[in-house]
FIDRENDREN-549418 format. One record per residue (C-alpha): residue in three letters; x, y, z. Coordinates in steps of 0.2 Angstrom, whole numbers, plus 2048, in hexadecimal, padded with zeros to 3 digits. Layout:
  code  east  north   up
   ALA     X      Y    Z
...
END
This chain:
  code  east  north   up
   UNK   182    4F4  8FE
   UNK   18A    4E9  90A
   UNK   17B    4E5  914
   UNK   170    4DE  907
   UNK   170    4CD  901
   UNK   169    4CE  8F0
   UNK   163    4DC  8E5
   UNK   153    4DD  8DC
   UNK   152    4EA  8CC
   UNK   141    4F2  8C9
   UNK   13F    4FC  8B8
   UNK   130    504  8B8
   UNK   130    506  8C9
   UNK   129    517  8CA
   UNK   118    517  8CA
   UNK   109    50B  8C9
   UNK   10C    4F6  8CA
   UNK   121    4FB  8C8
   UNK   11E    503  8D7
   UNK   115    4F9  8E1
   UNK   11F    4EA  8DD
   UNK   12C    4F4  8E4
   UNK   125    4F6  8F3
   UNK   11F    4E6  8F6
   UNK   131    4E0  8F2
   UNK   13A    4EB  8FD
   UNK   12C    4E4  90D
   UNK   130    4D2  907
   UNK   141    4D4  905
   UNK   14A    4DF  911
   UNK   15E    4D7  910
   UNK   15A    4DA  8FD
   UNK   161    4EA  8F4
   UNK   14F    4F2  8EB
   UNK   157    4FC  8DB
   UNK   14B    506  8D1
   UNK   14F    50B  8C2
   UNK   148    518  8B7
   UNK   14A    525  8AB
   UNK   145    533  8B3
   UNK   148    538  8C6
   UNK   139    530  8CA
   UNK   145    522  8D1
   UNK   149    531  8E0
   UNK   139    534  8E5
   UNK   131    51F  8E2
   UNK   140    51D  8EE
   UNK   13A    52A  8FA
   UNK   129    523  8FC
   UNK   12E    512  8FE
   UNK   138    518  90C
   UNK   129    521  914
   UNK   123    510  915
   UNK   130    50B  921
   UNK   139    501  913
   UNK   14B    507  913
   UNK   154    4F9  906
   UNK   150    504  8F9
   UNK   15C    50D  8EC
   UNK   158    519  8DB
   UNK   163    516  8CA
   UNK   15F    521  8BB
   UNK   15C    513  8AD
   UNK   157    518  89B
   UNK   154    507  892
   UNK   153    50F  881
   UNK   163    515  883
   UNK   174    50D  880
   UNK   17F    519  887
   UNK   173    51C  896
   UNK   172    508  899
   UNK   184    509  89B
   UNK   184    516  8A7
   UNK   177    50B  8B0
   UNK   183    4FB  8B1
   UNK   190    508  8B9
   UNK   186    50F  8C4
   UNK   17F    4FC  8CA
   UNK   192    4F7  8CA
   UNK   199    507  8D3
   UNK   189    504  8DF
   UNK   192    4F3  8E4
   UNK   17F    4EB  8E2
   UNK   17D    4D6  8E6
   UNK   17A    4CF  8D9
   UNK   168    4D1  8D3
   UNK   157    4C5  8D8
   UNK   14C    4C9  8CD
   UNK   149    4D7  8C2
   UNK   137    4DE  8BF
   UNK   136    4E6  8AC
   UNK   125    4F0  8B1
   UNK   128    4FB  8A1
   UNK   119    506  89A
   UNK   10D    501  88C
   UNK   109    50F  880
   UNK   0FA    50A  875
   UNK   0F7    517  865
   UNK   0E8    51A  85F
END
């Protein structure tokens, strides 16, 4: 991404605060890369909202942290991507409380 700066990794970035703090980042930060990660597609359409808030710095990687193999995958896909390298990150992963 040649014409950001910086990149900025989001996990969690989906839905709720991950979200949000991606959408805050990519206003604050427009010559920064915004890379939400995820396990699901949810990446796709977090990135399609952003960008129907005028916010276009913003890209989608699939990111299983659970997974090894898929972690990996992740790395290549950041490398192939040619993303700065990264600001911050913001971990906003789920809390599962069991009853």
């Amino acid at each position: 991404m040649s014409t950001c700066t910086r990149s900025v990794l989001v996990t969690g970035g989906t839905t709720g605060n991950g979200f949000r703090a991606a959408v805050e980042n990519a206003r604050r930060r427009p010559d920064h890369c915004i890379v939400v990660a995820s396990r699901k597609d949810n990446a796709h359409s977090a990135k399609a909202s952003v960008e129907k808030l005028g916010q276009t710095n913003v890209q989608s990687l699939s990111a299983d942290l659970g997974d090894q193999k898929n972690v990996r995958s992740f790395v290549e896909s950041w490398e192939k991507n040619k993303f700065r390298s990264s600001s911050p990150c913001f971990s906003m992963l789920g809390l599962q409380i069991l009853c």
